[in-house]
C-alpha positions as CSV (number, residue, x, y, z in Angstrom):
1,X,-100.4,-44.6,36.6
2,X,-99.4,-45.4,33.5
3,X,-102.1,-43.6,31.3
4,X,-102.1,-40.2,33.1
5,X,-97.5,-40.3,33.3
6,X,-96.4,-42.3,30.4
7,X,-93.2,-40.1,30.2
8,X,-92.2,-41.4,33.8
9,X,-93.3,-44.3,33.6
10,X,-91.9,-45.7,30.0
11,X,-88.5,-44.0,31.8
12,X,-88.6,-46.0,35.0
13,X,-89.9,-49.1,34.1
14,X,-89.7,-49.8,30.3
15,X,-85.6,-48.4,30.2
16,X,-83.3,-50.4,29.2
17,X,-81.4,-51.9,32.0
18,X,-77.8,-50.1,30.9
19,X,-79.8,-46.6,30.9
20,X,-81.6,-47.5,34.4
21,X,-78.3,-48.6,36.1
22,X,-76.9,-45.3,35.5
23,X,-80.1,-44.5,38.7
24,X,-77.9,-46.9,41.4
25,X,-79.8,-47.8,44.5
26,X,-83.1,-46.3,43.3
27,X,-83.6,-48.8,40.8
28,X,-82.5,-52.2,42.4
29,X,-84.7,-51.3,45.3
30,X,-88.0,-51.9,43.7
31,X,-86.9,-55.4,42.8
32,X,-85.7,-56.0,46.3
33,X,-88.7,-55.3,47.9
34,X,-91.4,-57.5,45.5
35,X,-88.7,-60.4,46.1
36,X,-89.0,-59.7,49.8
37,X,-93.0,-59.5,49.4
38,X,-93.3,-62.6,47.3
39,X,-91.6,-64.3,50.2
40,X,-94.2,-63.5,52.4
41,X,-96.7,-64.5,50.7
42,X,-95.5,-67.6,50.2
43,X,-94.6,-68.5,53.1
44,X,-97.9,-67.5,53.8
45,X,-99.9,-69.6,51.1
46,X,-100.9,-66.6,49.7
47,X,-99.1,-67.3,46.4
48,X,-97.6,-71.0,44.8
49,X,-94.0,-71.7,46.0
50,X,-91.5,-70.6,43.6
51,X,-88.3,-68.4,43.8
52,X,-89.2,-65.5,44.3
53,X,-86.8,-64.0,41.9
54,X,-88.6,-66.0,39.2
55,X,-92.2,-64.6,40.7
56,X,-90.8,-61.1,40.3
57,X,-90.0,-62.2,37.0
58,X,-93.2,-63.3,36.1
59,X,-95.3,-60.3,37.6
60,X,-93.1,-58.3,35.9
61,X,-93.3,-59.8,32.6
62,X,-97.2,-59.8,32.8
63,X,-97.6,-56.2,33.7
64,X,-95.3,-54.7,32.1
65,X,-95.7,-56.4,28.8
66,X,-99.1,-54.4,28.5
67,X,-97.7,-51.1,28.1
68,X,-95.1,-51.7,26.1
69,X,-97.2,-52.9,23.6
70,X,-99.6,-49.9,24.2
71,X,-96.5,-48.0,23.6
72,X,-95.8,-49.7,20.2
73,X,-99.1,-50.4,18.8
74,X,-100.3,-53.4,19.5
75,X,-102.8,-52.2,21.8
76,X,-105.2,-50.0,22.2
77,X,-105.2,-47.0,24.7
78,X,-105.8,-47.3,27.6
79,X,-103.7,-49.4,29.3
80,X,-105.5,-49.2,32.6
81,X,-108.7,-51.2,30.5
82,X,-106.6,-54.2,30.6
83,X,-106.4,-54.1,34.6
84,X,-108.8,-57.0,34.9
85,X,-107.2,-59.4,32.5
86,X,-103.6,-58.6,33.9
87,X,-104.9,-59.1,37.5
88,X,-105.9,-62.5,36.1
89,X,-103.5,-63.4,34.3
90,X,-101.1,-62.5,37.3
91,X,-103.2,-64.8,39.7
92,X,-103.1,-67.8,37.1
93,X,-99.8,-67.7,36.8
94,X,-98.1,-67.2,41.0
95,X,-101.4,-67.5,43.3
96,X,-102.0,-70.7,45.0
């Protein structure tokens, strides 16, 4: 997604929080439902036991991390080659 709508994207997900709030239900609702998610899997032993606020956090922080630094430099286009390692990464860090 990223690659072909880096307008949108950089808008939606790389905002600052102050610009995004100004969005209301919109953008707390994408938060709400990968809490809700992580839940499940946990409860399902799909992913390590953690608060799922923190696992949001974490996902977040891995995948998001990649086109921000695509965005500034200190990555090379395109994001979307880094799919593998970020799935990785992502499963190191929350799957059980």
């Amino acid at each position: 997604y990223y690659d072909g709508n880096r307008d949108a994207f950089n808008y939606v997900l790389l905002a600052p929080r102050s610009l995004s709030e100004s969005l209301g239900e919109v953008y707390e609702r994408q938060g709400r439902l990968f809490v809700e998610l992580f839940t499940r899997l946990a409860a399902r032993g799909e992913v390590r036991e953690m608060d799922p606020k923190l696992a949001l956090a974490v996902f977040g922080g891995i995948v998001l991390a990649v086109p921000r630094l695509v965005n500034e430099g200190g990555l090379e286009p395109p994001a979307s080659g880094y799919t593998e390692e970020i799935t990785d990464a992502v499963w190191r860090a929350i799957g059980n």
